[in-house]
N, C-alpha and C positions, 0 to 999 in steps of 0.2 A: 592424062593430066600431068603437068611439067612436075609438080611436088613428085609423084610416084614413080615418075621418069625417072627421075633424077636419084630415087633410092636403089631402082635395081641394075644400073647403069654399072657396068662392071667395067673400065678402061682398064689398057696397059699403058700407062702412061708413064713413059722415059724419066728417069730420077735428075735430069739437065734440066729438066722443066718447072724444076721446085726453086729453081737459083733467085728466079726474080722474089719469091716470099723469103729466101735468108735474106735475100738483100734487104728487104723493106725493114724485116725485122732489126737488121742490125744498124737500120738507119736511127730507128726508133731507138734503140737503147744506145748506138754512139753519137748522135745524131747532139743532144744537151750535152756531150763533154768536150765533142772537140769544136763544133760549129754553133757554140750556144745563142749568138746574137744573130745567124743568117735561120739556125731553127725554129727560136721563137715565134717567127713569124709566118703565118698560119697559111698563105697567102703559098710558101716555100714548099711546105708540109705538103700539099694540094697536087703542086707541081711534079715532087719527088713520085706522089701518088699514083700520078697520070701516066709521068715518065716508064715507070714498071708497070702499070696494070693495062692498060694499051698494049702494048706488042703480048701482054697471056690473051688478053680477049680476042688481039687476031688470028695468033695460035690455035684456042680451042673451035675458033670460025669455020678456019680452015681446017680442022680436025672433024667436022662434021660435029662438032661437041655444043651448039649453042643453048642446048636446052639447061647445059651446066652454070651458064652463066644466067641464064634467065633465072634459074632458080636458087640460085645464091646469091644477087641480087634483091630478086621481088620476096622471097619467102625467109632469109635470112637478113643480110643489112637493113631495109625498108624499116620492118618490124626492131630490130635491133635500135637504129638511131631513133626512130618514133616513140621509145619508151624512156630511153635515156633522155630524149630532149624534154618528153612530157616531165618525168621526174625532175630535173635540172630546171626548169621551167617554177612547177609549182611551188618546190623547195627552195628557191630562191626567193619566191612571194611572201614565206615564214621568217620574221625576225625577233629572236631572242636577243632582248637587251639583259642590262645590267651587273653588276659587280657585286660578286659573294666571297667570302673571305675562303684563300684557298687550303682547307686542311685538308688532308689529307684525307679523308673518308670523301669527302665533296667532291673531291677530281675522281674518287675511284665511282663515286656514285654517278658523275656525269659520263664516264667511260660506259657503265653498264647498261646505261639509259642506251647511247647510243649503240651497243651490241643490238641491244633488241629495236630501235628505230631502223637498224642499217637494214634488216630485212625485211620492212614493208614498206622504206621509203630510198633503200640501195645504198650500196655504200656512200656512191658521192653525195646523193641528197642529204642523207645522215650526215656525213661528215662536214659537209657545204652548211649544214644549219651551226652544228657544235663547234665548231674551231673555232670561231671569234672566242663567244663566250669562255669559250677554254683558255685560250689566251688573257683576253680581260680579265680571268680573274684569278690568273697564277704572274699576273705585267707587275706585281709589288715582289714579286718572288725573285730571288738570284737562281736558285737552281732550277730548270724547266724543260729543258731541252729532253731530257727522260721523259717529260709528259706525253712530248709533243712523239716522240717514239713510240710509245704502247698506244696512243691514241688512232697513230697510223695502224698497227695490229691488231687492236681493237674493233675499232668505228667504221675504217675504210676499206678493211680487210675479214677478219673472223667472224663478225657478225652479219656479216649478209649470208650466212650458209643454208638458212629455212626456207626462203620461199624464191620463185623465179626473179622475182623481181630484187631481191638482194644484191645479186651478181651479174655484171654479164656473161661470164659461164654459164648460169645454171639458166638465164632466160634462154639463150643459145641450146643449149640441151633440152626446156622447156618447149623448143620450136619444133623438136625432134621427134616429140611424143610421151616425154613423161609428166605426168600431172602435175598441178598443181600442190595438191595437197602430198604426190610424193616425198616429197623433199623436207615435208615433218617431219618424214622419220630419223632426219640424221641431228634432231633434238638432244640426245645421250652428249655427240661429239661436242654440237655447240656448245653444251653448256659444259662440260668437261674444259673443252681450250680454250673460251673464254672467261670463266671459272679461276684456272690457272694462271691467265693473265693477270684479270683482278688482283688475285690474291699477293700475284710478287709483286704488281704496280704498289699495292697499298704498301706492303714492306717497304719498296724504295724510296716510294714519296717520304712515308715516315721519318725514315732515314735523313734523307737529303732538308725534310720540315724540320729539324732537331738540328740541322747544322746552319740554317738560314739565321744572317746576323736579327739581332733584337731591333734595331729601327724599321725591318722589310716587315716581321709579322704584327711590330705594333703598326705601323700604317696602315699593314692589310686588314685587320680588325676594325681600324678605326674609317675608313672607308669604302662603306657600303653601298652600293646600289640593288635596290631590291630586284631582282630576276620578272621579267614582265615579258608577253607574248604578243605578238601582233600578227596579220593577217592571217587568223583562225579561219576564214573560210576557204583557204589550201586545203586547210584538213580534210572536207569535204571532196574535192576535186582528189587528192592524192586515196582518198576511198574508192571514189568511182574508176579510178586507173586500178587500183588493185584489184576491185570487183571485174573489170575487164578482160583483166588477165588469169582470173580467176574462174569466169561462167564462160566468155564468149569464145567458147573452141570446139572442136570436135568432138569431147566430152558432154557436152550438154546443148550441141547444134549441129543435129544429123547432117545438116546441110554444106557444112564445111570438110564432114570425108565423101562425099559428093563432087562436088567444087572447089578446089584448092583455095580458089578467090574467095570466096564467101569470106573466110579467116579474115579477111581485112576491116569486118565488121568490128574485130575489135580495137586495128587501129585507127581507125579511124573515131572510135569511141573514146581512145586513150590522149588522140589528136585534139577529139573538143573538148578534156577535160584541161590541156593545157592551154589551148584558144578561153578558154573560160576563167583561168587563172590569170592572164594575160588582161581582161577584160575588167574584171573585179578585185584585182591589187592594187593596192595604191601606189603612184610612181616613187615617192617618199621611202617605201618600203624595201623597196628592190635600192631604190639607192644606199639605203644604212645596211644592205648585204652587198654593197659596192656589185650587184648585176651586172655581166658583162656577159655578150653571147660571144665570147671570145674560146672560154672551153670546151664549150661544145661544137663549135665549130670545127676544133681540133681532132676531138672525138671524130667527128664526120669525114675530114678529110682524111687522118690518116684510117679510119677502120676501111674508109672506101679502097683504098689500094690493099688492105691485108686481104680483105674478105677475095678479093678478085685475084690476088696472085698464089692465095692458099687452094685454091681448086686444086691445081696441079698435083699440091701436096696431099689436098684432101683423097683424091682418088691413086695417088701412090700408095699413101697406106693403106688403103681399104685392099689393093691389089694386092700388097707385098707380108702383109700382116703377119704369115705366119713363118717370115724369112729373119723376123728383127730379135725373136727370145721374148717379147715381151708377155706373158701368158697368167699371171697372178696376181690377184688383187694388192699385195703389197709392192709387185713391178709398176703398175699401172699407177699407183698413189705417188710411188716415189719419181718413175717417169712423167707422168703430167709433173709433178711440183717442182719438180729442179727445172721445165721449160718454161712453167708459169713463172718463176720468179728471175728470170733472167729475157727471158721474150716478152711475153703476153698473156694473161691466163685464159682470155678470151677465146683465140684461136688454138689455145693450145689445149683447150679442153674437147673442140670439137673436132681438132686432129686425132687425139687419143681414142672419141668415139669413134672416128671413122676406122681407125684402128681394131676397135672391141667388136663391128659388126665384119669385118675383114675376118678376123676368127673364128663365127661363126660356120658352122654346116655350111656350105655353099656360096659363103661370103657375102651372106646378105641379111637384112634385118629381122629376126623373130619376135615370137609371138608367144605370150602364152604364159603359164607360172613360172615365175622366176625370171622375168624376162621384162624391162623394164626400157621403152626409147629404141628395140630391139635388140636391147643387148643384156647380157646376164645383170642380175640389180645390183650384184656388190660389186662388178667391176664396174658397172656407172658411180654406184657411193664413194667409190677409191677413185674416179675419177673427178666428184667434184672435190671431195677433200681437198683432194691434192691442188687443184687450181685455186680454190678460193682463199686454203691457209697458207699454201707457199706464195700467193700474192702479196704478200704483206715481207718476203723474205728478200730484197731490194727496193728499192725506190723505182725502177720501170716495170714491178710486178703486176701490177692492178693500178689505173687511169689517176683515182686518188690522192696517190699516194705523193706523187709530184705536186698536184694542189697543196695537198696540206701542207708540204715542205717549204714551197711557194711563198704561201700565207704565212708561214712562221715567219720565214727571212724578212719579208715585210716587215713584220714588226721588233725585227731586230733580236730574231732567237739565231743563235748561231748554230746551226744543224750540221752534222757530220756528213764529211764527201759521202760519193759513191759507195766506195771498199769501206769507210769506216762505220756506215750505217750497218754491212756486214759484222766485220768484225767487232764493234762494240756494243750490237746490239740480238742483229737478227739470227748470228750462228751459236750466241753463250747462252740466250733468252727464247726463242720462237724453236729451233731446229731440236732441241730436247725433249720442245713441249709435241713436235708434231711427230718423233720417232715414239715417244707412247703413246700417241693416240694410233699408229699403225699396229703397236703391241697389243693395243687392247681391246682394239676393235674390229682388225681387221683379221 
């Protein structure tokens, strides 16, 4: 079976081989500063893709290696962009209108909403529903651009940490072999760092609501638009994706540790729930969420070259594991989160696993108590930590995050560079809040 193949496959695979995945990565992150107009265009993104993942695919051809690419393809990416698109898809069929006056409690309250929506409908869908709304109804307000910051930490980042489908780290690690319902348990965390969020978001809106001049909050008072929901039968669809990814696996369908294939019962389950959203939304709808399959396309092009040129790297670390120092739940939090928030949280969660069963006995996946995706459970827990909330610790950390940024500027929020998103926001605010959650948790 190529799944199983592919777990106890132990390559020596030469550290030159890893050049093509810096490269992609560092396209992705320099790629919007210095080539902003030849990157946007998605068309480019595809190209760059092809250009690096083609000569690794011929590489591991000729390595006698192709069952590694079968299986990082069919049982990683496939699965991968088929949830994302589903979720992107349905969530975009959901349109929250209206205008509520923005005090202070109201934005902390639509923040919260969205901590707990990010994880059963992921961060981008979460945050793809709220950010209008967030916007319309802090557009009377002078100071806002702090919203639109803890929102990204929030909504598009810290709150997707409970379930697979939150992040794509944790569905990636979800593919791996840890359940569904594991990933409750890092419940204490979530509510602890978003918790924390909240709490200084409300102080600063306060703050910042107490300095806004007297014409911006009498306006904001005086016009209302009551909050109203449309395309309520998403809801429905976005259950049946959850329930998909929730019963249809190895866990509750002998048939799928049998036949690797079988698993695609659930994308293809996940597939009709967005064919069905597609079907029963109204065109009206998707248009007042300005729909465009322009993001996700993005998403597809570029994960297709990561996924394909990270092989290399995947199986270097798995080889090299126990040559790097990295051996302790608070190494592996802090190592995944400084890659996640300057690479990719994606790939860089499932490099750190391939890393965690490298250190195993024999360098290969276990079994048993204590033992979670095959590798010990608190270095997988330190492992998603670290990818989901150092996501939120730049603008190229987690897919999101450039949307929401995106959509502000649209409407005329003036959002801080690259470095100054750091420096004024993600290293005095977030980098505090995640060295106590290492103190306290881990």
């Amino acid at each position: 079976m190529i799944l199983l193949t592919s777990l106890v496959t132990n390559v020596n695979m030469p550290l030159w081989a890893i050049i093509p995945f810096v490269i992609m990565l560092l396209c992705i992150a320099l790629g919007p500063l210095f080539f902003e107009h030849w990157w946007e265009q998605n068309k480019n993104k595809l190209l760059v893709s092809l250009m690096l993942g083609i000569p690794v695919m011929g590489y591991l051809i000729a390595m006698k290696l192709p069952h590694l690419i079968a299986h990082q393809m069919l049982f990683d990416y496939v699965p991968f962009i088929i949830l994302l698109g589903a979720l992107f898809v349905i969530t975009g069929g959901i349109h929250l209108k209206g205008d509520i006056e923005a005090k202070p409690w109201i934005n902390t309250t639509f923040m919260g909403i969205g901590a707990i929506l990010a994880s059963f409908m992921g961060t981008t869908g979460a945050a793809m529903l709220l950010i209008r709304p967030v916007i319309k109804t802090n557009r009377q307000r002078k100071f806002k651009v702090h919203t639109i910051l803890f929102f990204i930490a929030i909504v598009a980042n810290a709150g997707g940490l409970l379930t697979p489908l939150g992040d794509p780290p944790l569905f990636l690690l979800y593919l791996r072999g840890a359940e569904f319902s594991w990933f409750f348990h890092m419940i204490p965390e979530w509510a602890f760092v978003n918790a924390m969020l909240l709490l200084i978001f409300f102080i600063v809106d306060e703050y910042y609501y107490n300095k806004e001049p007297a014409e911006n909050t009498h306006f904001d008072k005086t016009n209302i638009e009551p909050l109203g929901l449309k395309g309520n039968i998403n809801f429905i669809f976005l259950a049946g994706v959850v329930a998909s990814v929730a019963f249809l696996n190895e866990h509750y369908l002998p048939i799928v540790k049998e036949n690797a294939y079988a698993g695609f019962i659930r994308e293809g389950a996940i597939l009709s729930m967005a064919v069905l959203s597609l079907l029963f939304t109204k065109k009206t709808l998707r248009e007042a969420n300005k729909f465009s399959w322009g993001p996700i396309l993005e998403v597809a092009f570029l994960f297709l070259g990561i996924f394909i040129t990270m092989i290399p790297a995947l199986e270097y670390l798995k080889a090299n594991a126990h040559s790097l120092g990295i051996n302790t739940t608070g190494q592996y939090y802090y190592a995944t989160g400084v890659l996640s928030a300057f690479l990719d949280n994606a790939p860089t969660a499932v490099s750190f696993h391939n890393l965690a069963i490298g250190m195993n006995e024999g360098g290969q996946a276990l079994s048993g108590v204590g033992y979670v995706a095959g590798v010990q459970e608190m270095i997988l827990t330190a492992i998603c930590m670290g990818a989901v909330f150092f996501g939120a610790m730049t603008y190229i950390g987690n897919g999101p995050n450039f949307m929401v940024k995106a959509i502000a500027e649209e409407n005329k929020i003036n959002m801080p560079s690259f470095f100054g998103y750091m420096i004024k926001f993600s290293l005095i605010v977030l980098l505090p809040i995640y060295i106590l959650v290492q103190l306290i948790f881990l």
